[in-house]
Structure formats: structure tokens, C-alpha cells
N, C-alpha and C positions, 0 to 999 in steps of 0.2 A: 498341580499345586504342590511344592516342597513342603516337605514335614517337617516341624517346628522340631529343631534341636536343643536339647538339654543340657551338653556338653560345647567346652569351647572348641572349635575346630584350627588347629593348626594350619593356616595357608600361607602362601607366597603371592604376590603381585606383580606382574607385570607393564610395561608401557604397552598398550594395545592400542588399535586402531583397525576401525570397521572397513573389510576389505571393499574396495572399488570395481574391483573386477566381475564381470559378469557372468552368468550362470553358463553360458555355452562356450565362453572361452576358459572357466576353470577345467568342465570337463574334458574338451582341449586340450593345454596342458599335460594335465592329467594320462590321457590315450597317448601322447608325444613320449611322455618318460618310457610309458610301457612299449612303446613301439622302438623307443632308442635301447633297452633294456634287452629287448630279444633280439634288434639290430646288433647288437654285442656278441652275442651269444651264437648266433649266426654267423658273424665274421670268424669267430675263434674257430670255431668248428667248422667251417670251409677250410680255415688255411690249415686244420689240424685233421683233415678230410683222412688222410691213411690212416690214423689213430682209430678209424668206423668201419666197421661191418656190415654191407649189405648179404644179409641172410636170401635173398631173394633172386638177385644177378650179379651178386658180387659188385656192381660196379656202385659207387657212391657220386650219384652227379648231386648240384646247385640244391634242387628240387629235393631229393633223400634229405639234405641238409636242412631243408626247413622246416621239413617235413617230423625230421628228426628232432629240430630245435623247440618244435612245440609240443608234442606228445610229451618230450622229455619235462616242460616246463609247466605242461597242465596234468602231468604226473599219469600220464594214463600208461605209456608204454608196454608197447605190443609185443617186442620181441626181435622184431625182422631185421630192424638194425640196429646195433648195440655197440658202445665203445670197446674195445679191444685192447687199447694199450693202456699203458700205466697213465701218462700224462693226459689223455683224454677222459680217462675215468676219472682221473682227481681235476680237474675243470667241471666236468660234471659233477661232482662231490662236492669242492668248495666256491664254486662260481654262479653253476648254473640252479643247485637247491636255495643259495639266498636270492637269485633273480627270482625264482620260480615264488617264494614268501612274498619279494616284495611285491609281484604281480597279485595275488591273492590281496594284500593288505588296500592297495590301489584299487583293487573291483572292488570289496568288501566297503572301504573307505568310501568310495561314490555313491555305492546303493546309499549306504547308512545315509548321507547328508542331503541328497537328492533324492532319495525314493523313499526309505522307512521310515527316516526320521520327519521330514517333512510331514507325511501321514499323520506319525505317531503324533506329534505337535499339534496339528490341527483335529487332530479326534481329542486331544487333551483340552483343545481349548473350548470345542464345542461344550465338552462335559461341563468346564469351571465355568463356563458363560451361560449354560440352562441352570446352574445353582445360585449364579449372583443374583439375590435380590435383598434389599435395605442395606448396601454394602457401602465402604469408603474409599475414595479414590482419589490417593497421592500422586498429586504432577511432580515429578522432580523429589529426587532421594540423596539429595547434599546433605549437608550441615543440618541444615532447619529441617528440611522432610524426614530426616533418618532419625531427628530428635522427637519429632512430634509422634512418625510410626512408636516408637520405643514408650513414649508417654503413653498412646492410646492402649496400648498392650497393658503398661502399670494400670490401667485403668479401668484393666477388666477385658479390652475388647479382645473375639476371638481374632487373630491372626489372619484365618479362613475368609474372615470379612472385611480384609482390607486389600486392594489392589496397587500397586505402585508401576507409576508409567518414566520411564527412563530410558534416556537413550546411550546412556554406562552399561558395560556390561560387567562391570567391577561393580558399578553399585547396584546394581539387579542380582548381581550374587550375593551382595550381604543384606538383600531385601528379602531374599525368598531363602536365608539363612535366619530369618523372624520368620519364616514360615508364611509370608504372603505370597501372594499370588503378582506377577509379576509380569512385565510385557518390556517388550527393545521396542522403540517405537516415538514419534515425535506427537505428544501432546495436543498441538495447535493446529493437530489435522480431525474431521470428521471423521474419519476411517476407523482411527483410534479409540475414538471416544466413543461410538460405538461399539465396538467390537469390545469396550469395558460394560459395555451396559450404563452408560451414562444417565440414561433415561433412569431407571431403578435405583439408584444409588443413595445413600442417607446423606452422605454429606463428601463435598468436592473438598480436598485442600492443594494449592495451588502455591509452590518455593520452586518455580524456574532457574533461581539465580540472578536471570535478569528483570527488569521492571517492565520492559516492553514484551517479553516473552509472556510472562507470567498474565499478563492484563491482556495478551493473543490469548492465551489459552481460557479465560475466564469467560471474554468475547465470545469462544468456541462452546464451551462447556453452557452458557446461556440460551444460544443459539438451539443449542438441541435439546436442554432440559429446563423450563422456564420456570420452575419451582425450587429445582434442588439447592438448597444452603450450600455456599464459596465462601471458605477463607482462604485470603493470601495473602504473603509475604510481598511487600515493597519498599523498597530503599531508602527513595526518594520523596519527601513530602509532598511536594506537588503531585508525583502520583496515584495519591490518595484518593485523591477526586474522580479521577480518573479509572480506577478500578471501580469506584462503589457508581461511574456512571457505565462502566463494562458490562454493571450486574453482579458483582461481588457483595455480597451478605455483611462479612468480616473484613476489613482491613487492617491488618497488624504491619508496624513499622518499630522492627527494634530497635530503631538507632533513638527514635520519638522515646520508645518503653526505658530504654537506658537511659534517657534525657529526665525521666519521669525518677526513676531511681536515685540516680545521683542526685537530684535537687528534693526529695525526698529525706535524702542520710543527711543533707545541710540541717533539717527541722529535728532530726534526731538518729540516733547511731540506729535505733533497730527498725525503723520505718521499710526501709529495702529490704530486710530480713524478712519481714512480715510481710509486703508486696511476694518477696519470692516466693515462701512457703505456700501463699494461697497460689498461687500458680501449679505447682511443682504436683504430685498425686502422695509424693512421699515425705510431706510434709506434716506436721501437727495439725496441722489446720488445710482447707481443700475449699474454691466454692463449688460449689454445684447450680446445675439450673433443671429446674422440673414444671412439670403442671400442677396445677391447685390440684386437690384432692377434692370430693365430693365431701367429706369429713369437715374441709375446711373453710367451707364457701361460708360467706356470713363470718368467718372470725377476722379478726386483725393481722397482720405481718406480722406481729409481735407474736401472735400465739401457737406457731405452729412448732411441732416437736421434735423437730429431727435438727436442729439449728438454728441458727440467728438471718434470721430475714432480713435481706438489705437493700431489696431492690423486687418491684414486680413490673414486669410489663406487659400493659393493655392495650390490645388494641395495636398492638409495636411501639407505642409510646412506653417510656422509662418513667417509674413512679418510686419516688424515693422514700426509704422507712417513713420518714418522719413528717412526708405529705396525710394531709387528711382522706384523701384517697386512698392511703394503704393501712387503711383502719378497718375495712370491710373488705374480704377479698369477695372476687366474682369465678363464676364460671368460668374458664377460657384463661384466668391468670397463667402468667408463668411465670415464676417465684425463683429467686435468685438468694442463693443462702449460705452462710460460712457452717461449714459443718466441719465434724472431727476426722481426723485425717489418719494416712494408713500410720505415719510416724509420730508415731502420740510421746509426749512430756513425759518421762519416767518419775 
């Protein structure tokens, strides 16, 4: 799990693209260069064969030669045959020490991505997957995902407790630059969603981009955890339906919520002003949603003390301040309230 930074990080971007290639033709490769690398090195040193000394018969056949070419390049060098003249020695000196680097950076480089790292990865994950438990798990870290992480953060939550599943690895690096916890991986598979602890999780949010993707992953995310609360972003109106018959909890549709805004500011200039700010965490004003309190059972919406009650829901039914139901609250309420916000009125 990356550690939440304080400081802005200077970076560069690239166009990238997730290699296609497979695992036993990269190492492949790989052995090819290093085999063409000391096939060089071989050849110079054949045709530069008088420039060597065998200490042992004097004579330098094929075999000395290769003999020669790898001790000399895995650095061990015995002795028995040794360059002699000037131009042999400076071939050895400027030729055959940076073959001999790049061959080291080549092994070193394979272990790392194929053997340690791998390990390391997966011992990392096991550790951050026996700690996920009541955690948050963002599908998709575009636009909307990377804004909502950022809000959940103004809002108190630890970083530790949010998960983001991507399959950017540009935006997996500015995910676990907030200091989540992060995976490369396609959403709308079981493998994934396991492997987040889907099951345990507090709450799914779901910004694929697309409206077909996003209602795949909701489908998936249902599938395996038939309790946990889904919000997701959809484009399309008619998709609306269709998500909340996926199994989606929330359905938010910006294009609807801008629609709301604008015809909003027609009835008056600060209307939207006031829509946003209850939204925002760093606004004057913030709702909240909570449980009744045992304090407050038996009193009215109106009476409670932390802000302006505007809405309880029973039962999953919505009950509005000024219904005669929300004159007595009950056990089990959940109380919906405009309260004072981080960016208060000066």
C-alpha cells in the first residue's frame, strides 16, 4: 500500500500501452540479446586471437576463445589466458566491461520482474487483503472516480480504506499517490473483485466511463456481495433503470444533476450555488446522513441538534420534514440533515 504524500510530486507522462507479449517469449528475447552480446565479443576476439595468451599451451584455439569470453565477462578471470597487446586489452577495457554491465543489468532485470518482484507483489497483497475489512472500492479512477476519491478523503476518510481498481496504469499511479491502495486489473471479472475483498467492503462506487461497463461491473459486484451499497455513474437516462435493476443502491446521472442546476438558476441566481455547496465537503453548509440516536427516539425531525433535518428514511421509504411521520422519530431512522460545513461564512 503507497504512503500518502504531503508534497506535490513532480512527474512526466507518457503514451503507454500494456505489453502483449508473453511471459516466455519476453525472457526469450531477453537470453537472445545476451547471447548476441557475448556472440560479439566472441567474434572480435577470434579474429583478434594473436592479441591472447595462452599461459597453459601457448596455443589459443575457438574453445580458449570462449572460454576466454566468459570468464572475462562474468568477471571471474583466472589468469591462464590473458590479453597481451594493446588493442586486445582496450576491447576488453571499452567493449567487453560495458557487455559484461549490460549482461548483469539483463539477469538482474529478469530476476527482479519474473522472480522477486512477483513474490514481493503478491506477499504485498496477501498482507493489504487480510487488513481490508469495512473498506471502499472504486471501479474506474477517471474524471468522476478520481473526484469522488479526493472528496472521500476531504471527508475525513483514511486513504488505507479505499481501494481503486483500474486498468491505467497512469491512473493507478495518481491513485496510490492519495495513498490508496490500488490494483491493474478489469473490474467486471470475479477474480478481481475478490481478490478486493468485495465481500467485506462498506461501500462499491462504480465510474467505468462507459454505461454498459459500469452496470457489467455492478451485475458482478451484486453477484458476489448481495448486501453491499453501489453507487454509479451513468450517462444515459434510460440506463437508470437498468442499473438500479443490476442491483445499484445509488444511481447518479450528471448530465440529469446539471439539468437540475440549470433549471434551478432560471427560479433564482443562488439556487445552484446552494445545490453545489450541499454537495461539495468544503462548503458552508454539507448534508449528512446518520442513524437516530437513542437520545432522539420520540422527538421530531425538527428537534435534533446537530442541524436541520430534512428528510428520514423508514423502513427505505423517504419521509419528508414536514410529513406528520417525521414528528416522532423511531428506532432504526436514518436522518438526513443540512449541517455546518468545513467552509463556514466569515
Amino acid at each position: 500500500m503507497a504512503i500518502r504524500k504531503s508534497r506535490l510530486d513532480l512527474r512526466y507522462e507518457t503514451l503507454q500501452r500494456n505489453s502483449r507479449t508473453p511471459v516466455w517469449l519476453s525472457i526469450g528475447w531477453r537470453v537472445l540479446f545476451v547471447l548476441a552480446l557475448v556472440g560479439i565479443a566472441v567474434g572480435v576476439h577470434w579474429i583478434d586471437r594473436t592479441g591472447l595468451r595462452d599461459n597453459y599451451d601457448g596455443h589459443v584455439s575457438f574453445i580458449d576463445v570462449i572460454y576466454f569470453t566468459m570468464i572475462s565477462i562474468t568477471t571471474t578471470g583466472y589468469g591462464d589466458i590473458a590479453p597481451v597487446s594493446e588493442r586486445a586489452r582496450l576491447f576488453d577495457a571499452l567493449i567487453v566491461t560495458p557487455i559484461r554491465v549490460f549482461v548483469v543489468l539483463v539477469f538482474l532485470g529478469t530476476a527482479y520482474n519474473f522472480v522477486f518482484k512477483r513474490t514481493w507483489d503478491k506477499w504485498r497483497m496477501k498482507l493489504i487483503q487480510k487488513n481490508l475489512h469495512d473498506h471502499i472500492v472504486v471501479c474506474g479512477f477517471g474524471t468522476s472516480g478520481s473526484e469522488s476519491v479526493q472528496e472521500l478523503l476531504a471527508r475525513g476518510t483514511d486513504a488505507r480504506e479505499i481501494v481503486v481498481i483500474d486498468t491505467s496504469p497512469i491512473a493507478l499511479e495518481r491513485a496510490a499517490a492519495c495513498g490508496c491502495a490500488v490494483i491493474e486489473a478489469d473490474a467486471t471479472r470475479d477474480e478481481t473483485l475478490k481478490a478486493v475483498k468485495i465481500d467485506r467492503a462498506r461501500n462499491v462506487i462504480v465510474s467505468a466511463g462507459r454505461d454498459d461497463t459500469s452496470i457489467l461491473i455492478v451485475l458482478t459486484v451484486r453477484h458476489l456481495a448481495d448486501t453491499v451499497p453501489i453507487s454509479v455513474l451513468v450517462r444515459a437516462e434510460d440506463n437508470e433503470i437498468l442499473a438500479r435493476q443490476a442491483g445499484a443502491t445509488t444511481v447518479i446521472n450528471p448530465v440529469s444533476f446539471a439539468g437540475l442546476l440549470l433549471a434551478g438558476s432560471c427560479h433564482g441566481p443562488h439556487i445552484a450555488d446552494y445545490m453545489a455547496d450541499l454537495a461539495a465537503t468544503d462548503g458552508s453548509v454539507k448534508l449528512t446522513e446518520r442513524a437516530v440516536s437513542a437520545d432522539e427516539v420520540g422527538k421530531p425531525l425538527a428537534a435534533i441538534g446537530d442541524g436541520i433535518g430534512v428528510r428520514i428514511y423508514r423502513g427505505g421509504e423517504p419521509i419528508p420534514f414536514w410529513h406528520p411521520d417525521a414528528r416522532t422519530l423511531q428506532a432504526g431512522d436514518t436522518i438526513l440533515a443540512i449541517v455546518r460545513g468545513d467552509g463556514r461564512l466569515k
